[in-house]
C-alpha positions as semicolon CSV with decimal commas, in nm:
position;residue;x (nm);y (nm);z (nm)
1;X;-3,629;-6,902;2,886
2;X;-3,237;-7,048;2,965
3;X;-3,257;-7,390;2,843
4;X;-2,874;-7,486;2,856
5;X;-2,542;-7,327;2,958
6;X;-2,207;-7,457;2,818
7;X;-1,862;-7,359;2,975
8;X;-1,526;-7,451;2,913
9;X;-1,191;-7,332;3,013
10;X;-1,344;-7,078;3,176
11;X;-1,148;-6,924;3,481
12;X;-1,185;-7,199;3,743
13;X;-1,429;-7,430;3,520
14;X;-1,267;-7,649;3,293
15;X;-1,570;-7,764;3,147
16;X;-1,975;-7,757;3,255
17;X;-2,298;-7,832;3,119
18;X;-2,549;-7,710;3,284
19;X;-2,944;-7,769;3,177
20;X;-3,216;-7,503;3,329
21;X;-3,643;-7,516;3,320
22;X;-3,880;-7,285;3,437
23;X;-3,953;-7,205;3,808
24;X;-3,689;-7,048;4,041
25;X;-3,336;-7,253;4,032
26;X;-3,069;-7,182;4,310
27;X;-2,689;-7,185;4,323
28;X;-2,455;-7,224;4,568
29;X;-2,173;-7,324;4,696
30;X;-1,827;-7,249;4,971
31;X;-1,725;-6,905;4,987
32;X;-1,470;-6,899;4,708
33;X;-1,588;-7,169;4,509
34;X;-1,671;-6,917;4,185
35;X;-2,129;-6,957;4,226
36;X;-2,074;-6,610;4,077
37;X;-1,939;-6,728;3,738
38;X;-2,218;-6,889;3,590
39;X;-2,359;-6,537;3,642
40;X;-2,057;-6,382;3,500
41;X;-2,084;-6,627;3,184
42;X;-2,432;-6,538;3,091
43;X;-2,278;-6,137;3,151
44;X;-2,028;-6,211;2,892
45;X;-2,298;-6,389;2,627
46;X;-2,462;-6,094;2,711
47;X;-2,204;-5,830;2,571
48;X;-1,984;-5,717;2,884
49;X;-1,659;-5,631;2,791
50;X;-1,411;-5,952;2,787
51;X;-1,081;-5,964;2,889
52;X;-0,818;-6,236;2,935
53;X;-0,829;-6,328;3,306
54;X;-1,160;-6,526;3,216
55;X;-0,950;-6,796;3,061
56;X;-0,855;-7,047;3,207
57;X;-0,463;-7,066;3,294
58;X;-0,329;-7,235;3,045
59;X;-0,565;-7,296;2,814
60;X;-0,568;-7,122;2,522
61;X;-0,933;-7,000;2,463
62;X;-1,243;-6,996;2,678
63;X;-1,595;-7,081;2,533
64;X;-1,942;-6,969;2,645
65;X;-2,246;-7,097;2,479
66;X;-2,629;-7,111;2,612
67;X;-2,948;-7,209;2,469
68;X;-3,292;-7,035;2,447
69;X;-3,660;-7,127;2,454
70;X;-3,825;-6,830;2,291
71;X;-4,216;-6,980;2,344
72;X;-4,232;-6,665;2,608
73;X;-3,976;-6,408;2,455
74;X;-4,193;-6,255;2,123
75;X;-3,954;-5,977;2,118
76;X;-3,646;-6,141;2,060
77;X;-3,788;-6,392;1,813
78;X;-3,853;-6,070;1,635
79;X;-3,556;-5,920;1,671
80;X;-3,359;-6,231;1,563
81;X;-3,602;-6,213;1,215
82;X;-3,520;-5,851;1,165
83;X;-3,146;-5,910;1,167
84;X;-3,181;-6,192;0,972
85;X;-2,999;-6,389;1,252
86;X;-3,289;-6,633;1,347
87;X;-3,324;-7,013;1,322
88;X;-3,476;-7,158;0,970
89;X;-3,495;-7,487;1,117
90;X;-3,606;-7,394;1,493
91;X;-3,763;-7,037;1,516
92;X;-3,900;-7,107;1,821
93;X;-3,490;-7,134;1,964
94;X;-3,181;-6,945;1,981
95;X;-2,829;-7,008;2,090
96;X;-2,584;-6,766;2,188
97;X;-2,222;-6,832;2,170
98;X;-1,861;-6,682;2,245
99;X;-1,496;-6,748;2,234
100;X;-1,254;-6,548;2,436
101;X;-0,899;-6,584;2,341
102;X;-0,596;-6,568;2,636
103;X;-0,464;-6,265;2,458
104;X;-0,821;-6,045;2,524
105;X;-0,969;-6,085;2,143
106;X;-1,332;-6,234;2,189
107;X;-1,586;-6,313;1,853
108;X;-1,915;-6,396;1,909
109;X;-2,203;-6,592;1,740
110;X;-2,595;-6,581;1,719
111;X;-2,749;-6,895;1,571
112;X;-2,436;-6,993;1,417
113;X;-2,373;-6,676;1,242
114;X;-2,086;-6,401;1,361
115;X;-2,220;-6,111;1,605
116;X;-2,094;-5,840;1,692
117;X;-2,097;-5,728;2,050
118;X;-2,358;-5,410;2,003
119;X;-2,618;-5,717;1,878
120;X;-2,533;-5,954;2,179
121;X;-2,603;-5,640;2,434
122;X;-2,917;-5,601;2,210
123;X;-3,047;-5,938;2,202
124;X;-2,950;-6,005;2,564
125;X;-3,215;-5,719;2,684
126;X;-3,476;-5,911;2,525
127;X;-3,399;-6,213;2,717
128;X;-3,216;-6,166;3,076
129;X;-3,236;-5,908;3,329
130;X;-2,926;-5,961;3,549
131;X;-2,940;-5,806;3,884
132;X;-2,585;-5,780;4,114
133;X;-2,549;-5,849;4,452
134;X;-2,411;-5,451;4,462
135;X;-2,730;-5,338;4,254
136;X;-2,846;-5,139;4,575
137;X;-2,580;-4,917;4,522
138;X;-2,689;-4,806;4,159
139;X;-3,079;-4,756;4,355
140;X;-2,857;-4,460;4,538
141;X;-2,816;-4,262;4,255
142;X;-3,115;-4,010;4,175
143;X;-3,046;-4,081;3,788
144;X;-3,098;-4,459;3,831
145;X;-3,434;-4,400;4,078
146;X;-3,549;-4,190;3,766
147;X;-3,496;-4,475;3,531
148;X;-3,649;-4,719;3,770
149;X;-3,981;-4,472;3,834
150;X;-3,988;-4,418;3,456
151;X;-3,945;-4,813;3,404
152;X;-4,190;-4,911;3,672
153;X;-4,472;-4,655;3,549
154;X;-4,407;-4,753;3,167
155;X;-4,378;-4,422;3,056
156;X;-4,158;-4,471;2,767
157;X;-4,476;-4,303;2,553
158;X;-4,472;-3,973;2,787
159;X;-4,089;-3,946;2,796
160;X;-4,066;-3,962;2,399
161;X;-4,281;-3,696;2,355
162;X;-4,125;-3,487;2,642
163;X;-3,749;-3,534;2,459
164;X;-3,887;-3,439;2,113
165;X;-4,039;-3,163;2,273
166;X;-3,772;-3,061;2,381
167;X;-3,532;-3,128;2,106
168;X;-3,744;-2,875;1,895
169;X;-3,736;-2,624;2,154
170;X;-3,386;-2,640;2,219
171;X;-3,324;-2,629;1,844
172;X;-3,522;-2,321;1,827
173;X;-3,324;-2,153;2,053
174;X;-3,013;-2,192;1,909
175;X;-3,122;-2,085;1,601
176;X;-3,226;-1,754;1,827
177;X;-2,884;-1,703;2,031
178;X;-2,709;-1,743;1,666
179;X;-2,900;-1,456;1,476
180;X;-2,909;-1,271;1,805
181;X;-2,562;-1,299;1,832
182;X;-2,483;-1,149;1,505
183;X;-2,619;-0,801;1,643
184;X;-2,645;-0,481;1,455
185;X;-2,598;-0,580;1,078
186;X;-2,693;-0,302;0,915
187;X;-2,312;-0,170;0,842
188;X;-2,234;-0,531;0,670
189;X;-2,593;-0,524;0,485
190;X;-2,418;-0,161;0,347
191;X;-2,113;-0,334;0,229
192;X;-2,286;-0,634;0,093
193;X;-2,508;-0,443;-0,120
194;X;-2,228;-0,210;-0,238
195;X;-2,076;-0,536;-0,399
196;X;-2,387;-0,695;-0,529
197;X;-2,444;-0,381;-0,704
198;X;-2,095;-0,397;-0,896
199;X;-2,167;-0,759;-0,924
200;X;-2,531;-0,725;-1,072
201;X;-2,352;-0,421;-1,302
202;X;-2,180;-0,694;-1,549
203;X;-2,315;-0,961;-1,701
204;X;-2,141;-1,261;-1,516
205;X;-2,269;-1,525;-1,643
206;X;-1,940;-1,825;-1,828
207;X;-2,143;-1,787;-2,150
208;X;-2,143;-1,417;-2,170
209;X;-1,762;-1,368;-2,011
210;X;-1,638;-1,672;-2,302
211;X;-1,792;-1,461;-2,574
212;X;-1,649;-1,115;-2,458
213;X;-1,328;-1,265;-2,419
214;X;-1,347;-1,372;-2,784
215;X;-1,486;-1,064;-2,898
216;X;-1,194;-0,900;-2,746
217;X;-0,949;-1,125;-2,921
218;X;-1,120;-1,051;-3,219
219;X;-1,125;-0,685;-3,252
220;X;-0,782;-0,722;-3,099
221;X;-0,641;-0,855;-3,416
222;X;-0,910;-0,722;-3,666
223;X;-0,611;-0,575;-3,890
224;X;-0,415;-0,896;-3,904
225;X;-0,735;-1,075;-3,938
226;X;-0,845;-0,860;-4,248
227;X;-0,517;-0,867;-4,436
228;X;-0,522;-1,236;-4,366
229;X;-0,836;-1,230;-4,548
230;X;-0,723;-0,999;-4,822
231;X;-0,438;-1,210;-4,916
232;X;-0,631;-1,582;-4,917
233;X;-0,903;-1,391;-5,133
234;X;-0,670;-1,268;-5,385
235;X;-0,462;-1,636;-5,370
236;X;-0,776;-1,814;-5,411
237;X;-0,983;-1,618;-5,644
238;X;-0,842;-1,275;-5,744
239;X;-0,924;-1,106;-6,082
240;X;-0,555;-0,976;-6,095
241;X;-0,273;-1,214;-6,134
242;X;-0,278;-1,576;-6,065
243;X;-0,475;-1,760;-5,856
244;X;-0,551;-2,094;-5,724
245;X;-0,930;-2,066;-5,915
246;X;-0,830;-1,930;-6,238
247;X;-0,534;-2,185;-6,264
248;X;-0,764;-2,450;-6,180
249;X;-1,047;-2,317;-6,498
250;X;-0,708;-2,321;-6,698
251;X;-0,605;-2,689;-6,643
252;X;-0,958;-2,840;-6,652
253;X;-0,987;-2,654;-7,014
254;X;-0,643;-2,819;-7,110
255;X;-0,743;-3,185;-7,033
256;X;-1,108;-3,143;-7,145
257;X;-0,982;-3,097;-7,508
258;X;-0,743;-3,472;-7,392
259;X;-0,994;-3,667;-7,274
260;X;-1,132;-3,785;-7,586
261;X;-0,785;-3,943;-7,674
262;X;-0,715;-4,071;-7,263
263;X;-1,111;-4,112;-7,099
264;X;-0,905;-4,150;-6,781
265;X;-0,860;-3,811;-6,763
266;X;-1,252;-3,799;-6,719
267;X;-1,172;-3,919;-6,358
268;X;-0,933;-3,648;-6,285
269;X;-1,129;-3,357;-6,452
270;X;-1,401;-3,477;-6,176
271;X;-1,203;-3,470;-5,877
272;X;-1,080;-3,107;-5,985
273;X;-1,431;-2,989;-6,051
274;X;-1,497;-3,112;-5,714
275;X;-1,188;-2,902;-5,550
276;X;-1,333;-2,616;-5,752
277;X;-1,636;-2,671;-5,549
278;X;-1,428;-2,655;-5,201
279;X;-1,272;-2,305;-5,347
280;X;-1,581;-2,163;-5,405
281;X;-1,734;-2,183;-5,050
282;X;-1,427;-2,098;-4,928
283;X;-1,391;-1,790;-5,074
284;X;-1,783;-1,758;-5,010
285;X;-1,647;-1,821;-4,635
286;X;-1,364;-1,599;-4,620
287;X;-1,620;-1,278;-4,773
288;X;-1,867;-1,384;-4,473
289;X;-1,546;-1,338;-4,219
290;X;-1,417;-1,029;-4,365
291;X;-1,754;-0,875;-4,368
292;X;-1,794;-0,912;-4,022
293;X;-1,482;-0,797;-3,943
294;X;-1,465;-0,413;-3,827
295;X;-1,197;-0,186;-3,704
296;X;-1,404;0,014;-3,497
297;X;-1,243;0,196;-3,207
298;X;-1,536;0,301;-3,024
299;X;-1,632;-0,087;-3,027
300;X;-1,322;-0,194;-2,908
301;X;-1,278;-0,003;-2,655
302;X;-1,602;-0,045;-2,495
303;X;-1,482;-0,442;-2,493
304;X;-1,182;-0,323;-2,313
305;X;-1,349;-0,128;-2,035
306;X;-1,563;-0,381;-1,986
307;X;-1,357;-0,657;-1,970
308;X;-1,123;-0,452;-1,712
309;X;-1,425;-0,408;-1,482
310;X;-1,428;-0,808;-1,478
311;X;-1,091;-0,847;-1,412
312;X;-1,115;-0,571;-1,152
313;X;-1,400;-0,788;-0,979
314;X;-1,199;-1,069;-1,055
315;X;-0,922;-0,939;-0,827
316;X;-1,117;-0,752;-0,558
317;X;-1,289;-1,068;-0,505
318;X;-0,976;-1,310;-0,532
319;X;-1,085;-1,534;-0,761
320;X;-1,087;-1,643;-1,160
321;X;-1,363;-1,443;-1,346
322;X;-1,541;-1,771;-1,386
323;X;-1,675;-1,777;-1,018
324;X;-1,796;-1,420;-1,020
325;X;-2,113;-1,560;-1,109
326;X;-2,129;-1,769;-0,771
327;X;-1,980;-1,460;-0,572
328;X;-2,219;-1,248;-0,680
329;X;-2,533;-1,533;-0,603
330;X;-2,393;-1,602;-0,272
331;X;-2,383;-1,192;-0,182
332;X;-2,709;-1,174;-0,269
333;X;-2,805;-1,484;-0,082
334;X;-2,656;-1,334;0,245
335;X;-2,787;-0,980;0,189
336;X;-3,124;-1,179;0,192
337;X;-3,038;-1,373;0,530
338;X;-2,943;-1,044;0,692
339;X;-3,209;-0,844;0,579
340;X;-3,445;-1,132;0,702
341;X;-3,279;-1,207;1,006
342;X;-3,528;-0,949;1,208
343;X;-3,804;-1,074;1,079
344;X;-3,707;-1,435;1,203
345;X;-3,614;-1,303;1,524
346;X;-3,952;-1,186;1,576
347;X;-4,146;-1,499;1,432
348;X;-3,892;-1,702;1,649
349;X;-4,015;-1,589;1,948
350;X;-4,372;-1,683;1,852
351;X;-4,246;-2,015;1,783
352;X;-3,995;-2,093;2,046
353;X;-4,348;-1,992;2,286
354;X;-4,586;-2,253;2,114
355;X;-4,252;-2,455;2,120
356;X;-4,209;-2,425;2,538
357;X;-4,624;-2,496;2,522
358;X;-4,596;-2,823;2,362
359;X;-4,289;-2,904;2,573
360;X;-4,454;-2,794;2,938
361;X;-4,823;-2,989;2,835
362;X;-4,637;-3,346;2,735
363;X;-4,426;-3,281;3,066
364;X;-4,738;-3,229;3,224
365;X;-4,853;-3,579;3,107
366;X;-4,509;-3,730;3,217
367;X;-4,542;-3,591;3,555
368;X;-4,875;-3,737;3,635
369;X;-4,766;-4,079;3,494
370;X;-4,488;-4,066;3,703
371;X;-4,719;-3,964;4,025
372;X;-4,967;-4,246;3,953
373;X;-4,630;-4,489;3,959
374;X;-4,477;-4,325;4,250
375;X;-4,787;-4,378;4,464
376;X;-4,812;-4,767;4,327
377;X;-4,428;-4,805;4,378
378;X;-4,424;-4,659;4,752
379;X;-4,760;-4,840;4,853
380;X;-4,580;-5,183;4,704
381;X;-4,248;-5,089;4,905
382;X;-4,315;-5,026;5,252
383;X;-4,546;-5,339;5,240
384;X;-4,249;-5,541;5,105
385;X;-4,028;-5,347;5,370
386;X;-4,293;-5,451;5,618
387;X;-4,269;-5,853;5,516
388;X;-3,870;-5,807;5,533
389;X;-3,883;-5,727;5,899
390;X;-3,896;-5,298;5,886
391;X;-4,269;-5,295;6,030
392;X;-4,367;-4,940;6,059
393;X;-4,108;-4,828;5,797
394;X;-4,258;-4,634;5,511
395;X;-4,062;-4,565;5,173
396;X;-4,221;-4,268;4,985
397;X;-4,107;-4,077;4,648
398;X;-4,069;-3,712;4,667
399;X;-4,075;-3,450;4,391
400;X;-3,874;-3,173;4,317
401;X;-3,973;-2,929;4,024
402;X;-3,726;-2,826;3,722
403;X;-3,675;-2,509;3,596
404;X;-3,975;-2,479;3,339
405;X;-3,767;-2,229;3,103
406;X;-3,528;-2,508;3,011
407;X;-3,615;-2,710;2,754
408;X;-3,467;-3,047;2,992
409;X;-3,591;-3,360;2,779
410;X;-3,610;-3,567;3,082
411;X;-3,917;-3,394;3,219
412;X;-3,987;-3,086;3,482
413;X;-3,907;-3,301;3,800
414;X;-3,619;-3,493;3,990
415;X;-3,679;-3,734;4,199
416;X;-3,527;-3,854;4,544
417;X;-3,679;-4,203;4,704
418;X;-3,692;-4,116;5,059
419;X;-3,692;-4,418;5,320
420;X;-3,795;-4,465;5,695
421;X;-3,630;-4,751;5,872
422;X;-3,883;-4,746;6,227
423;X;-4,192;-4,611;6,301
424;X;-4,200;-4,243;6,393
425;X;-3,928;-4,156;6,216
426;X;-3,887;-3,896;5,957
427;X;-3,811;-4,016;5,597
428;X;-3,469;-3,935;5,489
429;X;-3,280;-3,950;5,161
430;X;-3,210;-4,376;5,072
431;X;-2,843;-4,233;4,975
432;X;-2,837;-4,071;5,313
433;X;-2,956;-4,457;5,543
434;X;-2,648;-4,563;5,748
435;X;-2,714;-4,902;5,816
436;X;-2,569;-5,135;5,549
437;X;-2,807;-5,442;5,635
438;X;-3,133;-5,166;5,622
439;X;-3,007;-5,066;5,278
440;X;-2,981;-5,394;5,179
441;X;-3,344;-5,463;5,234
442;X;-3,522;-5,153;5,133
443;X;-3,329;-5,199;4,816
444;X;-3,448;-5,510;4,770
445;X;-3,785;-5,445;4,870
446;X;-3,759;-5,151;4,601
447;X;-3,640;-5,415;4,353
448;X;-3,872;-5,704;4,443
449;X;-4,162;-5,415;4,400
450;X;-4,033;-5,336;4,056
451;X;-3,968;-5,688;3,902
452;X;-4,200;-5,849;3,614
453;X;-4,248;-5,484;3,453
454;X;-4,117;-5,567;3,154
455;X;-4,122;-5,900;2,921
456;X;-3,789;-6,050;2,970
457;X;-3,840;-6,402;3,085
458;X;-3,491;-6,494;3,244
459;X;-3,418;-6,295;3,618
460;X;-3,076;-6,344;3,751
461;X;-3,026;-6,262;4,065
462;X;-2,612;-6,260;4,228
463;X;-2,622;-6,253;4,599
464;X;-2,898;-5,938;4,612
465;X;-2,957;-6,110;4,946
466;X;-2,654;-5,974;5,120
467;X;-2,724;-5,852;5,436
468;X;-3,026;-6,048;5,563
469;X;-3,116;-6,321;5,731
470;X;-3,327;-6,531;5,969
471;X;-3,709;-6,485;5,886
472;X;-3,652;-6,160;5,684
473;X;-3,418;-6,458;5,441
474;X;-3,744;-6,687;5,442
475;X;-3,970;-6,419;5,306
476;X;-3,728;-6,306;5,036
477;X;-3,705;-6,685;4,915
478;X;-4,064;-6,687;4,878
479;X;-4,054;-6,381;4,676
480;X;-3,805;-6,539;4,443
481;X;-4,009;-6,822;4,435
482;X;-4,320;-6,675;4,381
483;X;-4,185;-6,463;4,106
484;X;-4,102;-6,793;3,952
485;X;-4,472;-6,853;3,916
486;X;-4,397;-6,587;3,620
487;X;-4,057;-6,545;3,523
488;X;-3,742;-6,789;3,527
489;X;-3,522;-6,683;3,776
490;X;-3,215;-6,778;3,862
491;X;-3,024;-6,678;4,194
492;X;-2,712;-6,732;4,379
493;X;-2,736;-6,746;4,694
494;X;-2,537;-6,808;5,029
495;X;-2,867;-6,865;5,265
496;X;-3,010;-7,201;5,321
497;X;-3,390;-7,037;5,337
498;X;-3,342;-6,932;5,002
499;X;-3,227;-7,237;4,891
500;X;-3,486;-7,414;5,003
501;X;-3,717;-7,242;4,814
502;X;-3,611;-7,344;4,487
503;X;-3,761;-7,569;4,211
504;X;-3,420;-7,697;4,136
505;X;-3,041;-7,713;4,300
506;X;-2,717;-7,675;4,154
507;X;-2,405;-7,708;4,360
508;X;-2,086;-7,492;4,268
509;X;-1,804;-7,695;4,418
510;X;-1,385;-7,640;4,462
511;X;-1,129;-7,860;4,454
512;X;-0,771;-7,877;4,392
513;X;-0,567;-8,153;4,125
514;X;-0,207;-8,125;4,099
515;X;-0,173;-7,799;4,308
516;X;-0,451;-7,650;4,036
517;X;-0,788;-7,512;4,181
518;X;-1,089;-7,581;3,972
519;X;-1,451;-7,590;4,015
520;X;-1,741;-7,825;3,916
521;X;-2,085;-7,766;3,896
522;X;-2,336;-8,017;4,003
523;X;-2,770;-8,037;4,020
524;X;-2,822;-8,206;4,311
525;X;-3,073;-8,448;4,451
526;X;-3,311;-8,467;4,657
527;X;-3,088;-8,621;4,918
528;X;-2,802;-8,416;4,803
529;X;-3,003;-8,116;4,834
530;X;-3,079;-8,180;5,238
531;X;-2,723;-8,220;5,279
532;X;-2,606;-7,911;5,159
533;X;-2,886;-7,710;5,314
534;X;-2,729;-7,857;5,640
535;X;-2,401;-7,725;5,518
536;X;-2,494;-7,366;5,425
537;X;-2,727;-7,377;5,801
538;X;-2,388;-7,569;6,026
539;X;-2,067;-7,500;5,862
540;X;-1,768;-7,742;5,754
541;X;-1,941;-7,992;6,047
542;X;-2,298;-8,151;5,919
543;X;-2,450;-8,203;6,284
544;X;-2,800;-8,434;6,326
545;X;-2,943;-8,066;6,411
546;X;-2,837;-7,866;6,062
547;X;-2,984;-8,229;5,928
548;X;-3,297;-8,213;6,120
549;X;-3,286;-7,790;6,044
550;X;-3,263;-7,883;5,669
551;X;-3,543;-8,109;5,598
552;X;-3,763;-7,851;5,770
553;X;-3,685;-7,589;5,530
554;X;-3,793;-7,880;5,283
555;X;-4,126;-7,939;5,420
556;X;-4,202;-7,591;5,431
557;X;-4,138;-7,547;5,100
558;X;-4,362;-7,842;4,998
């Protein structure tokens, strides 16, 4: 429930503070005098876009704030907790607040914490319902009278499982118009395999391409490599001529016959035994290498024919050799999908059926929740219409089927409400009723026969009584304040039997200081009350009879 609303510098209001409890409270005020902003205000907390006409000339910044009971608002008091954005010290509250800068930048906050505008619009729909004194015209479109059927039957349930449905049908039949669409794949099946064969000929994969290229290198060079060899053999350990071995034997005999005279040369006869060591497994090494080094032709040119056949695949393919390996998997990947793609088509069809089976039963289900509300809805609205002065009128909800081989996720009917103004007549279309003050009340009939289906506590309500009058405005203010038996509702409101009806008063008034219009807000008295009754029933002149008119409506009421 509102608790409190806080304005300042906001278009005409330089500053209000407004306090709200339950039960139906009414505003109004002169023609002009801005009763539509405290509306607008609680729009704005509510996420509507912001611009910077709602500031105040000349002030720099406008700020909205309001309070919230949330003893009869569970949802929101869990929605606050699951964002983390509720109360620690008062869970059972929330405030709302925004700033609106002159240049059109706005920030927001939710129990002191910064919001953005997506969690506002989010939060709001747990709290208010705001209806516009133009609503009727959104009741004309047949998307809207959906929604409202839908919203008055509470068939979220049935309309989930209709748009899932068909979601997975319509999913299915894509996949089905893209394999379809490939038609006759045998020629690139042909061509596919002819590559994966040349592919799956060679042995791809980096570890076996590194080691042929080195191969190649190898037997590429195997005559350098083996004089190479030749040469550090002989240099290191030949019988003929010097070498690095037998010059080494030579000068460890020398200082062996020394070091009884110098035992430092102990140390040095150990550090050349040790290099002896080194020689020794290298020329151990080097035999190893030259062993395994051949000369072969044949060999080598088998390397070379088959490393051309990679770099042939390497350039038919345009690519490095190293991706062959992911050509060749992808091919053969492909070839699969092709070869399978008949297959699918055919076990597509079986499931795109079940899928239209599942879709047509939960439509089914949707379409006889939404007959059960359409009979409830039309029984509620032509007795509503019948209390709002259109006796005789009927208001009915007619059906028109879908196509059923579309998978359409918001069920296998449109709707169109369809209105009778007198007895006798024939219903028409609502979109098609000429008379503006007859669409005004079979709207709000509509709307009055809709309310309280949901759990928001707060109703606003901007001049939705437009249009009416006289006895017809003396039954809607008992609607409005019957409703706020259940719900807090909040209306303007430029008829005095509405006004009378409602638990509390506030007073939107104009006035001018220094050539500047702004407006004040005011709860009135008891006494204050009467009087303005008598000015919304007489005019600018408050005659003993508006007086006398105005404490009637009073009594009534009580």
């Amino acid at each position: 429930m509102l608790t409190q609303l806080s304005l300042k510098q906001f278009a005409v209001v330089t500053g209000a503070e407004l306090e709200f409890g339950p039960g139906l409270t009414v505003i109004s005020g002169e023609t002009g005098a801005g009763k539509s902003l405290l509306v607008d205000a609680l729009g704005l907390l509510s996420g509507l876009r912001a611009d910077s006409g709602v500031v105040r000339h000349g002030a720099e910044r406008a700020e909205l704030s309001a309070g919230f009971d949330l003893a009869d608002a569970p949802a929101a008091r869990d929605w606050l907790r699951e964002n983390e954005l509720d109360d620690e010290d008062d869970a059972g509250a929330c405030r709302i607040r925004r700033v609106i800068r002159a240049d059109g930048g706005s920030k927001a906050w939710i129990n002191g914490r910064p919001a953005t505008i997506a969690q506002l619009v989010e939060l709001s729909g747990h709290l208010v319902e705001i209806h516009g004194q133009h609503e009727h015209q959104a009741l004309l479109s047949r998307t809207s009278q959906l929604a409202l059927l839908d919203a008055f039957g509470r068939t979220d349930a049935e309309l989930a499982a209709v748009a899932t449905a068909a979601a997975a049908w319509s999913e299915l039949l894509r996949e089905r118009e893209r394999l379809s669409a490939q038609g006759d794949v045998s020629d690139r099946i042909d061509w596919l395999q002819h590559q994966l064969d040349e592919l799956e000929r060679e042995d791809l994969e980096p570890d076996s391409l590194e080691k042929l290229q080195a191969d190649h290198r190898r037997f590429g060079h195997a005559t350098a490599l083996i004089a190479a060899c030749d040469t550090a053999f002989a240099r290191l350990g030949g019988e003929d001529g010097p070498s690095i071995s037998r010059v080494l034997g030579q000068v460890r005999g020398e200082l062996a016959r020394a070091t009884e005279h110098e035992p430092r040369l102990a140390e040095v006869d150990g550090m050349l035994d040790l290099a002896t060591i080194q020689i020794d497994e290298a020329i151990a090494a080097l035999d190893r290498v030259r062993s395994d080094l051949d000369i072969d032709p044949d060999t080598f040119e088998r390397l070379e024919r088959r490393l051309g056949r990679v770099h042939e695949l390497a350039r038919k393919h345009r690519g490095p050799a190293e991706q062959l390996a992911a050509r060749r998997d992808g091919v053969r990947e492909e070839v699969d999908a092709l070869r399978g793609a008949g297959e699918r088509l055919v076990k597509l069809d079986d499931e795109i059926a079940r899928a239209r089976d599942t879709w047509r039963a939960a439509a089914a289900r949707l379409t006889d929740a939404r007959t059960k509300a359409a009979r409830e809805l039309s029984s509620a609205t032509t007795a509503l219409m019948a209390e709002l002065g259109m006796g005789g009128g009927t208001f009915e909800v007619a059906f028109e089927s879908s196509p059923a081989d579309r998978p359409d996720p918001h069920g296998a009917e449109r709707i169109e409400f369809m209105v009778s103004a007198n007895p006798g007549q024939p219903t028409r279309a609502l979109r098609k009723v000429a008379s503006g003050g007859e669409l005004a009340r079979i709207s709000l009939a509509i709307e009055v026969a809709s309310l309280g289906m949901d759990a928001v506590p707060t109703m606003i309500f901007d001049e939705v009584d437009t249009g009416i009058g006289g006895a017809v405005a003396h039954i809607v203010g008992q609607k409005l304040r019957a409703l706020g038996d259940h719900r807090q509702v909040l209306c303007v409101t430029h008829l005095p039997q509405v006004a009378a009806q409602g638990h509390s008063h506030y007073r939107v008034m104009k006035s001018k200081s220094d050539g500047v219009t702004q407006s004040e807000v005011r709860s009135l008295s008891a006494k204050e009350r009467e009087e303005e009754l008598a000015r919304m029933l007489g005019g600018v002149e408050l005659t003993k009879e508006a007086r006398a008119a105005a404490k009637r409506l009073l009594q009534d009421v009580d």
